[in-house]
N, CA, C and O of each residue as an XYZ file, in Angstrom:
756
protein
N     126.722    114.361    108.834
C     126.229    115.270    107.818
C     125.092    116.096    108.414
O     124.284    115.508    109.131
N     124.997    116.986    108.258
C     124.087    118.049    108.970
C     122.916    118.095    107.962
O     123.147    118.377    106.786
N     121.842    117.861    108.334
C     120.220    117.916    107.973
C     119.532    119.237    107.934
O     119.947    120.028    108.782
N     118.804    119.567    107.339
C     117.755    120.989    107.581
C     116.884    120.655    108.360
O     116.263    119.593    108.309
N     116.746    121.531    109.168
C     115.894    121.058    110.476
C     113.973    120.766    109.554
O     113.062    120.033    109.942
N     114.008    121.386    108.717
C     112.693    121.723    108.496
C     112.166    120.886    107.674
O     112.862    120.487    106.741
N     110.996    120.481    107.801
C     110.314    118.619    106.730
C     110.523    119.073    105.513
O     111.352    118.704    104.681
N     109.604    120.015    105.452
C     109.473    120.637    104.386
C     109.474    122.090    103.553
O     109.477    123.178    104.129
N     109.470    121.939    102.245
C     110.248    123.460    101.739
C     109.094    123.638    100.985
O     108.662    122.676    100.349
N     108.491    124.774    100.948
C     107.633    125.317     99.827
C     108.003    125.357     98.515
O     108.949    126.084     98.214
N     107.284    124.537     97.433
C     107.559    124.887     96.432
C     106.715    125.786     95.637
O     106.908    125.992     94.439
N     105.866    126.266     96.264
C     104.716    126.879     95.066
C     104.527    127.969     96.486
O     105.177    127.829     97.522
N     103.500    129.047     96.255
C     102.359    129.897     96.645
C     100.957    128.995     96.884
O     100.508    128.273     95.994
N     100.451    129.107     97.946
C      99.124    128.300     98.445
C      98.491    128.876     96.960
O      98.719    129.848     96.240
N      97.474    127.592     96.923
C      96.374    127.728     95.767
C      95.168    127.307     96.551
O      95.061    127.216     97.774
N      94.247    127.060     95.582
C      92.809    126.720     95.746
C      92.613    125.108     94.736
O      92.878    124.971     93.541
N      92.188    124.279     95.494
C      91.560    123.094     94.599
C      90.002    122.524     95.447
O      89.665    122.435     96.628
N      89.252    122.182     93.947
C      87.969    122.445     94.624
C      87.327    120.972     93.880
O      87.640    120.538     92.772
N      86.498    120.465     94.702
C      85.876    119.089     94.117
C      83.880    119.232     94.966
O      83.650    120.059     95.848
N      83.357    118.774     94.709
C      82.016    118.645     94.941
C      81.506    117.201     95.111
O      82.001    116.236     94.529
N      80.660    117.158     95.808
C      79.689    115.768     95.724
C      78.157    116.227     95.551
O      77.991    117.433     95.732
N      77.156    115.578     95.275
C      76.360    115.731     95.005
C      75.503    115.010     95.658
O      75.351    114.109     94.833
N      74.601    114.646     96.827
C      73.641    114.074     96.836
C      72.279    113.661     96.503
O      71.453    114.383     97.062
N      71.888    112.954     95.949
C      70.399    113.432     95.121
C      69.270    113.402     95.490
O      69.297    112.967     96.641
N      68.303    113.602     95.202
C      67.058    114.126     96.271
C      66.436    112.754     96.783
O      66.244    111.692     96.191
N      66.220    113.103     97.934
C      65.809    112.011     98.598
C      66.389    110.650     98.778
O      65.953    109.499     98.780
N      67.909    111.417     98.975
C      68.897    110.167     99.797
C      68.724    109.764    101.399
O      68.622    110.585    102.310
N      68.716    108.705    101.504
C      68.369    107.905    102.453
C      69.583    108.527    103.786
O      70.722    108.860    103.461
N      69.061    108.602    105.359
C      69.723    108.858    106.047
C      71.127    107.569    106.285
O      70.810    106.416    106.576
N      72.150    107.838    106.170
C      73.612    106.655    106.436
C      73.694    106.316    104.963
O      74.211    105.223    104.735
N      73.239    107.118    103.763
C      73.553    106.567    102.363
C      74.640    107.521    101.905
O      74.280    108.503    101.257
N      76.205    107.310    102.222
C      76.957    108.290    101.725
C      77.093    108.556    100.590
O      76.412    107.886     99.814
N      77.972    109.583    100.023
C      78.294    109.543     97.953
C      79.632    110.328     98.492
O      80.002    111.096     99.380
N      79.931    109.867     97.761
C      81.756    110.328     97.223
C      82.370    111.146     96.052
O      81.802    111.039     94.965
N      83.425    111.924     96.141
C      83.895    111.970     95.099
C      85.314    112.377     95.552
O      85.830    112.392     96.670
N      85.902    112.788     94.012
C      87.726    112.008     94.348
C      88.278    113.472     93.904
O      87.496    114.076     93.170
N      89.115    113.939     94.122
C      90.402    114.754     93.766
C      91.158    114.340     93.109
O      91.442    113.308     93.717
N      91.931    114.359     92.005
C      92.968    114.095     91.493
C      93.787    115.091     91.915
O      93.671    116.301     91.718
N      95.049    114.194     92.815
C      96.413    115.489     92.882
C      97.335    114.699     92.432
O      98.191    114.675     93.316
N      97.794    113.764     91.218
C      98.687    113.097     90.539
C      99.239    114.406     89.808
O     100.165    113.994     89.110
N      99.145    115.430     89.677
C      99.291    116.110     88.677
C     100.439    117.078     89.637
O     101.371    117.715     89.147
N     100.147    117.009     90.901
C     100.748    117.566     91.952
C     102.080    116.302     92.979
O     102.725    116.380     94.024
N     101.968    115.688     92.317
C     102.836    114.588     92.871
C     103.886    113.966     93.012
O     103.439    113.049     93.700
N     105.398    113.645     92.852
C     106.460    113.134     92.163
C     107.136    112.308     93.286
O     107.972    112.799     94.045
N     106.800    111.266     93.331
C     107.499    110.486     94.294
C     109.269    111.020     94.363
O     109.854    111.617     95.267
N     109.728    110.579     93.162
C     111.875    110.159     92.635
C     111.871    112.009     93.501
O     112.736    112.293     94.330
N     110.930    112.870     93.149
C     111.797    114.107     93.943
C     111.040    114.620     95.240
O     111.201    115.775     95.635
N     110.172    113.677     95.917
C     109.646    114.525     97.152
C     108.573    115.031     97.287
O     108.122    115.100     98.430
N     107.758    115.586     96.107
C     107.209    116.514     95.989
C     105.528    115.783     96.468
O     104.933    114.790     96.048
N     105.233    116.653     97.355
C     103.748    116.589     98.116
C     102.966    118.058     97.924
O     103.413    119.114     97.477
N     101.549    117.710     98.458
C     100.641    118.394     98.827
C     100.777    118.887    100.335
O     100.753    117.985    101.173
N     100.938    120.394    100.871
C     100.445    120.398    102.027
C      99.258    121.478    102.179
O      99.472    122.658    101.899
N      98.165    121.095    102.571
C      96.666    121.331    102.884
C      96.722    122.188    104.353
O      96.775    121.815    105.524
N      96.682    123.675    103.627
C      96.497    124.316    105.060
C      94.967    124.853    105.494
O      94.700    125.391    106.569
N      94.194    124.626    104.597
C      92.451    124.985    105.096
C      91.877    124.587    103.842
O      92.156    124.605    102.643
N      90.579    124.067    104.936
C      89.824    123.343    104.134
C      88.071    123.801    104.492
O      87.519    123.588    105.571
N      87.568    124.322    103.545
C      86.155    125.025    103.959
C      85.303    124.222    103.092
O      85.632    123.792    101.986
N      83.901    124.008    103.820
C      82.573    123.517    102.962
C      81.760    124.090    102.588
O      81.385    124.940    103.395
N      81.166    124.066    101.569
C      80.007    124.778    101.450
C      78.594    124.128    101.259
O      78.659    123.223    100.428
N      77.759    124.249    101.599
C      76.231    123.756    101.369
C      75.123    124.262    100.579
O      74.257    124.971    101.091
N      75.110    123.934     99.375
C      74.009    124.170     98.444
C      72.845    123.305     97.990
O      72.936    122.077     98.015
N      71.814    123.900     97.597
C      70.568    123.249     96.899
C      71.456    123.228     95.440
O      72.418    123.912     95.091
N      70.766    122.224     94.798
C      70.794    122.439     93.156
C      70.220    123.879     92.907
O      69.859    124.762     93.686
N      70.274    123.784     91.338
C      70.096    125.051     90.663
C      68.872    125.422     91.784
O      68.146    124.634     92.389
N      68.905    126.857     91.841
C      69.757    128.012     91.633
C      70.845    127.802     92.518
O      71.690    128.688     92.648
N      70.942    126.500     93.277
C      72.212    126.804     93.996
C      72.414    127.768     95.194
O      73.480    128.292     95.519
N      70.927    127.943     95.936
C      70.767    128.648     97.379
C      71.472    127.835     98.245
O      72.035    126.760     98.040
N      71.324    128.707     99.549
C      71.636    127.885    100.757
C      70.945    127.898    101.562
O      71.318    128.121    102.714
N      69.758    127.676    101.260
C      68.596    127.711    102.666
C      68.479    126.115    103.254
O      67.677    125.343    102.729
N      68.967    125.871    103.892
C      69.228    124.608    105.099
C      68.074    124.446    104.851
O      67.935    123.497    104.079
N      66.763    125.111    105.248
C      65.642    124.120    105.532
C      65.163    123.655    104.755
O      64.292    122.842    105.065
N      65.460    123.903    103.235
C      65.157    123.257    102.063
C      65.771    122.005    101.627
O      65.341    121.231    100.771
N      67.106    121.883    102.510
C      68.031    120.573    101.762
C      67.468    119.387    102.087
O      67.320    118.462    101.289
N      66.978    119.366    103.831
C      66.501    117.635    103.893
C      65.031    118.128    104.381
O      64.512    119.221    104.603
N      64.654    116.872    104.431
C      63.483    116.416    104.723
C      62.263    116.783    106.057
O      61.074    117.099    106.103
N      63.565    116.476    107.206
C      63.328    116.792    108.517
C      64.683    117.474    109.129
O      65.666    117.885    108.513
N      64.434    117.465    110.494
C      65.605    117.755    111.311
C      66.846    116.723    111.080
O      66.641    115.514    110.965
N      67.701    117.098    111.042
C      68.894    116.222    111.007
C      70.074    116.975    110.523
O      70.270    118.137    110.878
N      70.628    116.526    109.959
C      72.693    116.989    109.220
C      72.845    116.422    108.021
O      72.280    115.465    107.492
N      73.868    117.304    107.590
C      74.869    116.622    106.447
C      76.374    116.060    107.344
O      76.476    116.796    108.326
N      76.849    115.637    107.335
C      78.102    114.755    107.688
C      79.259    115.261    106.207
O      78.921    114.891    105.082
N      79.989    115.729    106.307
C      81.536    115.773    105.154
C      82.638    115.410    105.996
O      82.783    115.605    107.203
N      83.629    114.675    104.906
C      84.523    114.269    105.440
C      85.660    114.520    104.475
O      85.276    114.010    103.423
N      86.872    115.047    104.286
C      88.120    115.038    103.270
C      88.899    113.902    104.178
O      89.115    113.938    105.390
N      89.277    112.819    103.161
C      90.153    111.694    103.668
C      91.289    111.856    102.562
O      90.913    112.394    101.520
N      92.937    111.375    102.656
C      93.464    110.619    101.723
C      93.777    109.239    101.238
O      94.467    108.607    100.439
N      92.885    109.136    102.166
C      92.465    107.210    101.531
C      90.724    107.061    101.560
O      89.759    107.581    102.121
N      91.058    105.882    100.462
C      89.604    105.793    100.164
C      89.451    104.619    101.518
O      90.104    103.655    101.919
N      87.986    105.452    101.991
C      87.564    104.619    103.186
C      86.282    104.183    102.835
O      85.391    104.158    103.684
N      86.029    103.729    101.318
C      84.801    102.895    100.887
C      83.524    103.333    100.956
O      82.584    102.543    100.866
N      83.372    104.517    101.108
C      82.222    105.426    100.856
C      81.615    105.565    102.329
O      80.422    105.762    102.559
N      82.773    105.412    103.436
C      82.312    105.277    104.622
C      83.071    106.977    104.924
O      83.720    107.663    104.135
N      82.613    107.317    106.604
C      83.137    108.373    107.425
C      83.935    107.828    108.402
O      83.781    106.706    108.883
N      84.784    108.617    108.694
C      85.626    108.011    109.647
C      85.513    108.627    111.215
O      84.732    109.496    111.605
N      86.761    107.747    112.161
C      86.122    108.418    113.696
C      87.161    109.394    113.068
O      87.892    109.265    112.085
N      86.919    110.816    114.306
C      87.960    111.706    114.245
C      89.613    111.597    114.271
O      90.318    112.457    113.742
N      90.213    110.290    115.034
C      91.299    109.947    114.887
C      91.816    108.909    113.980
O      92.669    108.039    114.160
N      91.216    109.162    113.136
C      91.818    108.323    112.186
C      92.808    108.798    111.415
O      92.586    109.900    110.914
N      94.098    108.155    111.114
C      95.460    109.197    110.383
C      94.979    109.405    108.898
O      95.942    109.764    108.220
N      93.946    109.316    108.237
C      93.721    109.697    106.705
C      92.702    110.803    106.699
O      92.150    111.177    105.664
N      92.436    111.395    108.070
C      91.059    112.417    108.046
C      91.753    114.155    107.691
O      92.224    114.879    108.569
N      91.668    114.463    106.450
C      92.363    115.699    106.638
C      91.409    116.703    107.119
O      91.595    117.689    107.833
N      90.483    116.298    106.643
C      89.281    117.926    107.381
C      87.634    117.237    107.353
O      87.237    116.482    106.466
N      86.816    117.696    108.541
C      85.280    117.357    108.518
C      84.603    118.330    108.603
O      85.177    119.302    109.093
N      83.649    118.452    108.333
C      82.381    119.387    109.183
C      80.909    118.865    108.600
O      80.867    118.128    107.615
N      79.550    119.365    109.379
C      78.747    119.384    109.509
C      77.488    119.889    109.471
O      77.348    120.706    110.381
N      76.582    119.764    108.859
C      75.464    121.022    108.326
C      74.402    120.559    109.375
O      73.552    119.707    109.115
N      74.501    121.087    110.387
C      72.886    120.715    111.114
C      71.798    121.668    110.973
O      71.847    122.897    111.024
N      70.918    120.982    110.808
C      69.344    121.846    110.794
C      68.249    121.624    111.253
O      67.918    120.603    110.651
N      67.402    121.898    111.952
C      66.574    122.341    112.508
C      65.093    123.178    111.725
O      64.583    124.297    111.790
N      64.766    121.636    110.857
C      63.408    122.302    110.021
C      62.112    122.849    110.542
O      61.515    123.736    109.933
N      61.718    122.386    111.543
C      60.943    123.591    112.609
C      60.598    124.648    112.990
O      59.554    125.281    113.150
N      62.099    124.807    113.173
C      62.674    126.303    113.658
C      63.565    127.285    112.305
O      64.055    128.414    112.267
N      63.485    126.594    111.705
C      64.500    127.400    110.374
C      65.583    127.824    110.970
O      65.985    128.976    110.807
N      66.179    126.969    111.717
C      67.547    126.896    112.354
C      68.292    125.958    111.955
O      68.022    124.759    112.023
N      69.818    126.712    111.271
C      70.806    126.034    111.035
C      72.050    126.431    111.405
O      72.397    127.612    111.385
N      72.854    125.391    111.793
C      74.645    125.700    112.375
C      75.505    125.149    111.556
O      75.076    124.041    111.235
N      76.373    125.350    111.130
C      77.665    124.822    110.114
C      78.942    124.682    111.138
O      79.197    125.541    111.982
N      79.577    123.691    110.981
C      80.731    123.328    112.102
C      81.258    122.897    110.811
O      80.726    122.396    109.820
N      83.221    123.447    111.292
C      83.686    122.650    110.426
C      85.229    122.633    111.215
O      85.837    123.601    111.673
N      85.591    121.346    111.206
C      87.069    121.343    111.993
C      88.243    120.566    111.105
O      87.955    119.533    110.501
N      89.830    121.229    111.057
C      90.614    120.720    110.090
C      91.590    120.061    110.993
O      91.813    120.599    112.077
N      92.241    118.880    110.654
C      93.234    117.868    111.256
C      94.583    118.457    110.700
O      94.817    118.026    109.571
N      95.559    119.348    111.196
C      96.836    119.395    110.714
C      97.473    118.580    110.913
O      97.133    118.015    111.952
N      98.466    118.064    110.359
C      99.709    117.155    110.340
C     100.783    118.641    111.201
O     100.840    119.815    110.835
N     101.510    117.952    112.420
C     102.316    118.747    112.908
C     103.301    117.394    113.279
O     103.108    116.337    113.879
N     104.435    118.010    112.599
C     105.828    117.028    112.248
C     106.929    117.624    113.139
O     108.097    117.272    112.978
N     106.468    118.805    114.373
C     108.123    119.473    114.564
C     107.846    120.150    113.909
O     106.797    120.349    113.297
N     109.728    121.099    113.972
C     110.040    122.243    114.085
C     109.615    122.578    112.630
O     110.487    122.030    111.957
N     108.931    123.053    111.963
C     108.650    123.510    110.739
C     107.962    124.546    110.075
O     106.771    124.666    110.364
N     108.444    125.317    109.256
C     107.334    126.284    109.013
C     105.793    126.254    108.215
O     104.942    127.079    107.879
N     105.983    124.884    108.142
C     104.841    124.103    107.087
C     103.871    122.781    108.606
O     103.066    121.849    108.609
N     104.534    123.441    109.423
C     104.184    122.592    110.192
C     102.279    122.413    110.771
O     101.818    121.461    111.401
N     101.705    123.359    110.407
C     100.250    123.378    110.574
C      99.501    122.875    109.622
O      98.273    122.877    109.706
N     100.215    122.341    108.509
C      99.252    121.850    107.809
C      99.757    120.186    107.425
O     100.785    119.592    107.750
N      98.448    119.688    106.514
C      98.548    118.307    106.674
C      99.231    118.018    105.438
O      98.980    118.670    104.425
N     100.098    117.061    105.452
C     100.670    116.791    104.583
C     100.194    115.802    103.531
O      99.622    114.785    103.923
N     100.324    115.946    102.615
C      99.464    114.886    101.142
C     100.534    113.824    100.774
O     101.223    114.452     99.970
N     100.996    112.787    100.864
C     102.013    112.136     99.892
C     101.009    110.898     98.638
O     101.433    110.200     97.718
N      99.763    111.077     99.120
C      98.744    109.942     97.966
C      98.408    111.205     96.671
O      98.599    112.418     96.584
N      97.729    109.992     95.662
C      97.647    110.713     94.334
C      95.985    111.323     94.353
O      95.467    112.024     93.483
N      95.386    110.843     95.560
C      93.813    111.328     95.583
C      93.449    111.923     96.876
O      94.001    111.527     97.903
N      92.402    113.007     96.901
C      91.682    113.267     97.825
C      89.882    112.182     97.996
O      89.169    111.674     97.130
N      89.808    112.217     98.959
C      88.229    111.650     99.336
C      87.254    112.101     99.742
O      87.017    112.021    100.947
N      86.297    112.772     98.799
C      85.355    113.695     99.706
C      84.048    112.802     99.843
O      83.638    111.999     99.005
N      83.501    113.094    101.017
C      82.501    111.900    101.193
C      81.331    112.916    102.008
O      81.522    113.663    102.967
N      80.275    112.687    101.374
C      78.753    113.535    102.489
C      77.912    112.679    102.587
O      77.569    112.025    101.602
N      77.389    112.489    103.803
C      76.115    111.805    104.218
C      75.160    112.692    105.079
O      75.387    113.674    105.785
N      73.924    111.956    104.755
C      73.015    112.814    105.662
C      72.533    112.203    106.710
O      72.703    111.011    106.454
N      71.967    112.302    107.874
C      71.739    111.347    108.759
C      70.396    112.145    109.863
O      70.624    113.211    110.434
N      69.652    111.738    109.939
C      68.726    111.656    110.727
C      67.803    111.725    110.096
O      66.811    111.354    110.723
N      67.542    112.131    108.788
C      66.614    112.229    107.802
C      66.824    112.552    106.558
O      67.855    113.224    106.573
N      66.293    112.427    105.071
C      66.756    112.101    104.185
C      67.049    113.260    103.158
O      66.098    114.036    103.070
N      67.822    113.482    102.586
C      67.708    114.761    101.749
C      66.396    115.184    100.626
O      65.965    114.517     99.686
N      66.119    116.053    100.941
C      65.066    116.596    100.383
C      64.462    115.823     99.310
O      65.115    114.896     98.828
N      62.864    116.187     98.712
C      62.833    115.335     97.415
C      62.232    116.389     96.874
O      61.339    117.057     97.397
N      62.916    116.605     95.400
C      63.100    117.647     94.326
C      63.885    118.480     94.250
O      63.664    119.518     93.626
N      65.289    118.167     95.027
C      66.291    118.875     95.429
C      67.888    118.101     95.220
O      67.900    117.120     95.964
N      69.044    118.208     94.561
C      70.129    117.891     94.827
C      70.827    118.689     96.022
O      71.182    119.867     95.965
N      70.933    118.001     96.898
C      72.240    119.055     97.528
C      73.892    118.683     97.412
O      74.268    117.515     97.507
N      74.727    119.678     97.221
C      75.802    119.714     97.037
C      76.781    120.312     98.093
O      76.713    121.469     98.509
N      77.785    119.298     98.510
C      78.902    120.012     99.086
C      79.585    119.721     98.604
O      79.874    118.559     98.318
N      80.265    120.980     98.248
C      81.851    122.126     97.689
C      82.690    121.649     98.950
O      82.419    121.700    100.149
N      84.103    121.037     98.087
C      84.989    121.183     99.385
C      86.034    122.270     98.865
O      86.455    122.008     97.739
N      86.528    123.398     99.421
C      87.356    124.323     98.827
C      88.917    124.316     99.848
O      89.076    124.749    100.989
N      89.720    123.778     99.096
C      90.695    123.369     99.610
C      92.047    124.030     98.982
O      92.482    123.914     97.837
N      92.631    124.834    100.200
C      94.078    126.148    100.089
C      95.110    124.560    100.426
O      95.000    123.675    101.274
N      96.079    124.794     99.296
C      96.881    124.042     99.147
C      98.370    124.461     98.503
O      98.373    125.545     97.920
N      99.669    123.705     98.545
C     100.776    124.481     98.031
C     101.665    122.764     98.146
O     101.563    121.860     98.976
N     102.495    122.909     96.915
C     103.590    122.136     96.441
C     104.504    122.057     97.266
O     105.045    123.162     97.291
N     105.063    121.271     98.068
C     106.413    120.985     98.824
C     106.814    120.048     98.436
O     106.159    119.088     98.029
N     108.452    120.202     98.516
C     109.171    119.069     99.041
C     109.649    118.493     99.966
O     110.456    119.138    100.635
N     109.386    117.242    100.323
C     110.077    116.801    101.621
C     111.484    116.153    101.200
O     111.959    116.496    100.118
N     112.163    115.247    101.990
C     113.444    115.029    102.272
C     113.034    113.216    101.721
O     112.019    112.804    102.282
N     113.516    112.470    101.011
C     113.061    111.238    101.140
C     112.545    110.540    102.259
O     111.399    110.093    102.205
N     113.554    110.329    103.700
C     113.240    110.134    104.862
C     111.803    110.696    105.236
O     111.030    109.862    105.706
N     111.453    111.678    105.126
C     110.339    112.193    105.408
C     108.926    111.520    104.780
O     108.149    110.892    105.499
N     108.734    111.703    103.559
C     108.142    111.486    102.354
C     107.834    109.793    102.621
O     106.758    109.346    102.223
N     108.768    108.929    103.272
C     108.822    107.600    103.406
C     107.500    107.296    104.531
O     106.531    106.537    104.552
N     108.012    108.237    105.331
C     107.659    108.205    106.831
C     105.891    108.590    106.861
O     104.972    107.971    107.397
N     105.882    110.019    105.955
C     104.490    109.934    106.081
C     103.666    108.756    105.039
O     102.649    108.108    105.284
N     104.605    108.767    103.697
C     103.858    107.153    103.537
C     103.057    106.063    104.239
O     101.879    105.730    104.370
N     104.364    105.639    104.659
C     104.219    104.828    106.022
C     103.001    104.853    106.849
O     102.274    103.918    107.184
N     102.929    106.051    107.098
C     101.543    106.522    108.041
C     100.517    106.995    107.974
O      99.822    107.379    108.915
N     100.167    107.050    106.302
C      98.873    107.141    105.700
C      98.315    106.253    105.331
O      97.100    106.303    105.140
N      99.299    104.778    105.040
C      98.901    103.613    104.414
C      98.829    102.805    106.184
O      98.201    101.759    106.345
N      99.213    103.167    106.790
C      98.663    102.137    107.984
C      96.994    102.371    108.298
O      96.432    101.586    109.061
N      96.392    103.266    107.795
C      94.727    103.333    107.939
C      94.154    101.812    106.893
O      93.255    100.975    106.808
N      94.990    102.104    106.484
C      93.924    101.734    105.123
C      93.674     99.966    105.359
O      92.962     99.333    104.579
């Protein structure tokens, strides 16, 4: 019986889904906070139907008014740490190769100097020949967004917030497929 070469089929037009965490003022450096995505709503095991995640951007804010002046968020010199997982990894960060890391990046700053750099790098799922093939594929019912700060503590009289803004679109895979990345999202966990 002859197969379609391709994992997966678009079912939708890329969208936007967006979740936040919040850290609160004067969080301790290695004290992460979390928060969750619901994509159950995007999900159907009996027909295939997944998430595939083709970019994933952060953003870095103070609480109200909701600026972005880095040298206001922490304390001293140091970073924010973000991480998008599809497994919950317990309010922890993961190494870069881990199979549940869909996207990270990093807010470093430099309170001294009123110097700041934003890095941010995304993990595609590449399955072969596919036209969906650059992006990562979703088959769980949650996203994991997780920020920590580390070298010093987030500001005090300040929430900071990272926005994860995440371009996303409905596919179906093939059961075989759908099994497979199962398979290989739940071996992290």
């Amino acid at each position: 019986m002859w197969e379609d070469p391709r994992m997966a089929e678009a079912m939708t037009n890329s969208f936007y889904l967006t979740e936040s965490v919040v850290m609160p003022a004067a969080t301790a450096s290695g004290v992460s906070t979390q928060a969750t995505v619901d994509l159950s709503a995007y999900q159907n095991v009996p027909t295939g139907q997944a998430i595939a995640i083709s970019s994933v951007d952060f953003v870095y804010q103070r609480s109200s008014p909701f600026g972005q002046d880095a040298d206001a968020m922490l304390a001293g010199n140091g970073a924010i740490s973000v991480q998008l997982t599809d497994l919950n990894q317990g309010n922890n960060l993961v190494r870069a190769d881990n199979q549940s890391l869909v996207a990270s990046g990093a807010l470093n700053v430099d309170v001294a100097n009123n110097i700041s750099s934003n890095h941010t790098d995304l993990y595609p799922d590449n399955f072969g020949p596919s036209k969906l093939s650059e992006q990562f594929l979703v088959v769980n019912d949650t996203l994991y967004l997780t920020a920590m700060p580390s070298g010093t503590t987030i500001a005090v009289g300040t929430d900071v917030i990272v926005t994860a803004r995440i371009r996303a679109s409905v596919v179906k895979l093939s059961t075989k497929d759908w099994m497979a990345i199962a398979l290989a999202s739940t071996a992290e966990a």
